[in-house]
N, C-alpha and C positions, 0 to 999 in steps of 0.2 A: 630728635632721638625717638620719640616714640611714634609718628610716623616710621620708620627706619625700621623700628621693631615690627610695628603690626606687619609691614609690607616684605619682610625674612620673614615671618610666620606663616604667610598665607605663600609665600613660593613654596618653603618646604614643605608645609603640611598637604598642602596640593588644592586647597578650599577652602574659603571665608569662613566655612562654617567650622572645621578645625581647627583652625588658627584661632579661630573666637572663644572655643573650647580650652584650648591651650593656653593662652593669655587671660583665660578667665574676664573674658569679656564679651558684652553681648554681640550676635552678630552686625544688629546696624551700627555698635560705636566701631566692628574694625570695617563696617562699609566707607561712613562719615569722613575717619581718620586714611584710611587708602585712598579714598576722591580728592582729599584735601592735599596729599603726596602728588598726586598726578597732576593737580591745579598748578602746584608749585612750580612743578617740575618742568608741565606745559607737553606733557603726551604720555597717551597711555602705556601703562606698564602691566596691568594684569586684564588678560581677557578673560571674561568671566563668563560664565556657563550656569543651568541651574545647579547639578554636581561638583564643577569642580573649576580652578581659578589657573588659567597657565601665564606663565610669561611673557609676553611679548618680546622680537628682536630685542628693540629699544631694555625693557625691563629686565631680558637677562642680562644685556650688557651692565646695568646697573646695579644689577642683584651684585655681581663678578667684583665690580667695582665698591662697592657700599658694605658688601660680608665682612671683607678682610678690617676697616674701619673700625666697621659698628665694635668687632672682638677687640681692636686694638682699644678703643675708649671705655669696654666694658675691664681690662686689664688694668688699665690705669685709675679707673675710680677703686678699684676695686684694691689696689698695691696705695693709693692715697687712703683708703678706709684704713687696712692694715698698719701704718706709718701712726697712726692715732691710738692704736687698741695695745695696752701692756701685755706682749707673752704670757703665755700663762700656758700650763697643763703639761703632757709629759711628751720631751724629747726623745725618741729612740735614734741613738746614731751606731753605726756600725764604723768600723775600724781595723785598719792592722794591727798587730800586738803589739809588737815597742813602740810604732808611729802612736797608737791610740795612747798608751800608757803617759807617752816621752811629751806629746806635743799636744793630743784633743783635751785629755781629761785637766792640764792648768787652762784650756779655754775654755769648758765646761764649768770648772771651779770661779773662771772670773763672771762668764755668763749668768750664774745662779745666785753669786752676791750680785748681780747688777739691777736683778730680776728674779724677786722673791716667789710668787708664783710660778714660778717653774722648777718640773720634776726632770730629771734626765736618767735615762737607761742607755748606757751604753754597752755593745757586743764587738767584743774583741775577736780577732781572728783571724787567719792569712789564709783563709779558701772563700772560694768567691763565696756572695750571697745576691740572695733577690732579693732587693729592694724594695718594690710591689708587692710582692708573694709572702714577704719578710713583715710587713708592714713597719717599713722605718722610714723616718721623716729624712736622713739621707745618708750616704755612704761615703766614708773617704776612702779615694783607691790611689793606689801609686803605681801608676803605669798608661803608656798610650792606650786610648778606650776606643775599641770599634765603632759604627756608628749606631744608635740605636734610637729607640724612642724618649730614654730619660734624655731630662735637661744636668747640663754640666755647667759646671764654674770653675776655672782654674785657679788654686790657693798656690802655688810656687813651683820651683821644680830643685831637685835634688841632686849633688856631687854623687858619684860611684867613684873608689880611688882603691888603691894599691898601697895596701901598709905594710909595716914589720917594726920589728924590736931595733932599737940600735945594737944590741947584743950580737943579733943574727946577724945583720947588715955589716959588722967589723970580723964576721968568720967567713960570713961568704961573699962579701963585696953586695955594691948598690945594683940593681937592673937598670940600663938608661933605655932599652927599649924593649918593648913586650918579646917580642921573639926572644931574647936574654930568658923570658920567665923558662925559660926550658932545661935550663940549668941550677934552678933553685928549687926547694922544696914548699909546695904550694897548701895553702891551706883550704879544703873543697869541703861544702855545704854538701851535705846531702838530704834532698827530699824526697816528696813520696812518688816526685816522677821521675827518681834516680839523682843524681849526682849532679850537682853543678860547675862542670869541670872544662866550660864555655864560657871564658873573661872578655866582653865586651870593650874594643876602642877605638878609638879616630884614627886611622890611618891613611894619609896620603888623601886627605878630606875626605875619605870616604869610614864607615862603619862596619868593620869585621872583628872575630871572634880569634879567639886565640884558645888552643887547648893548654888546661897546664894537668900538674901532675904532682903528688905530692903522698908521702906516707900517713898523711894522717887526715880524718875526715870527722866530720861530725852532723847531728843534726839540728844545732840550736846555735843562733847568733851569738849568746852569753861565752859556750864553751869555744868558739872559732876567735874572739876578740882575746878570750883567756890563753889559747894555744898559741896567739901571734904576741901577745907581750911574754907570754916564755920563752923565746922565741924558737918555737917549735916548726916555724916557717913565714912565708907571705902571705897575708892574708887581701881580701876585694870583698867590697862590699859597700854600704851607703858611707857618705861622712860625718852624717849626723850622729849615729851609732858609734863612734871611735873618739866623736869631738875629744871628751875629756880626759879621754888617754892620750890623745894628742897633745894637747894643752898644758899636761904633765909629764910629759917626754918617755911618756910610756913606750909612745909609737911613733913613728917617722910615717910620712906619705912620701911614695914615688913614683915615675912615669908619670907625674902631673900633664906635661904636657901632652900626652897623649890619652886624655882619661875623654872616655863616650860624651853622645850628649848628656844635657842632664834631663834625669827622668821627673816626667810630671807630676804634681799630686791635683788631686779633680777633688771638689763637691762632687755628688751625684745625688739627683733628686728623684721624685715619681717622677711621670710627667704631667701633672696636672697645670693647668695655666697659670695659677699663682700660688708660688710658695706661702706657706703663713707665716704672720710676721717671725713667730720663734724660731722658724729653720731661717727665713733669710736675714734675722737679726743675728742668730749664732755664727753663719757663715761669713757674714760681713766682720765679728770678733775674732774667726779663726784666723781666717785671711789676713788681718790687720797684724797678727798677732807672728802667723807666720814670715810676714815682710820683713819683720826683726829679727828671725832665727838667721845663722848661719847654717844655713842646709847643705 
């Protein structure tokens, strides 16, 4: 390994004499220790100059070869160091509002009895954030995530379904297939980039949208769950959100069979090479924790 090191120092740095600068070491111990790499090796890898030190064929093929390694064993000593050290200091996680409220803050709560030393800040909120720019140790999002530089972990994925009151459902009969919703009175989300008035489902294996329509609208999940057990119409939306009005015969699900995929929930980290133990210990209890929700 530290052959391996000095001789990545002296490729990139471009000369023994920076490399030796860099690894804080003098230049004959990274001469010693490169000669003793190429002995091993059995040809040379760095052609050397008075200024500057290049690669040989043979040594950039090995550079190419030995780079990807050297990181992967500096990650794993490095995820083995972390595995030994108790969390400790302060968590920032960011979240959606009723996700964070419903599902992070009882993992947070059991994280902090498990792991005295640990402080958590958490930010609630349905508009994106940066992560990076934000400085939080990670983000929970619910939805497919473009590709980018943070690292992800996938914690579950989530039912979207089609409720109502049994009140409403004995005056205006059940919907058995989405097109139907067009004769019922629909209950629509409105946010700040208009109305959400595009109900997502599986049709013919395929995923398209259905417009509905409806007298009444709102802009907060609490009052649209409130307007379908009056039964002020149909309501769509997550199933974890309705669970316990379901449960208590508040609310009926229908068009089961044809309800979307279901939608992901991700970690979202920096991208730094190794989480610290506290983010990848939290996320391993959320994840755990989530396995047992009915989402």
């Amino acid at each position: 390994m530290e052959e391996i090191e000095v001789f990545l120092a002296v490729i990139e740095a471009g000369s023994q004499t920076a490399a030796a600068r860099q690894l804080g070491r003098s230049l004959q111990s990274v001469n010693r220790v490169l000669a003793a790499l190429e002995r091993s090796v059995g040809v040379e890898l760095v052609r050397r100059t008075t200024r500057q030190s290049v690669a040989t064929e043979a040594g950039l093929a090995f550079y190419r070869r030995v780079k990807p390694a050297y990181a992967e064993i500096n990650e794993a000593r490095l995820e083995a160091a972390n595995r030994r050290v108790e969390p400790s200091g302060l968590l920032r996680i960011a979240a959606p509002v009723l996700f964070g409220s419903t599902h992070v803050v009882p993992a947070i709560a059991a994280f902090m009895a498990r792991y005295p030393r640990i402080e958590a800040d958490l930010h609630v909120s349905d508009r994106p954030i940066d992560v990076v720019g934000d400085g939080f140790d990670l983000a929970v999002r619910i939805r497919e995530l473009p590709d980018s530089s943070l690292k992800v972990r996938r914690l579950g994925e989530l039912r979207t379904v089609v409720y109502g009151a049994p009140g409403y459902f004995a005056r205006h009969g059940r919907p058995r297939h989405p097109d139907d919703l067009a004769d019922h009175q629909c209950i629509v989300r409105e946010t700040g980039r208009g109305n959400t008035d595009m109900w997502r489902f599986q049709l013919g294996g395929e995923v398209k949208t259905v417009q509905v329509n409806g007298r009444f609208r709102a802009d907060h999940t609490t009052a649209l769950h409130a307007a379908a057990c009056h039964g002020i119409g149909v309501g769509y939306g997550p199933f974890w959100q309705i669970r316990d009005l379901i449960y208590h015969g508040a609310l009926e699900i229908v068009l089961e069979d044809f309800e979307a995929p279901r939608m992901p929930v991700h970690a979202v980290f920096p991208p730094s090479a190794i989480p610290p133990a506290k983010t990848r210990l939290f996320v391993d209890l959320l994840a755990e924790k989530l396995k047992h929700e009915r989402l």
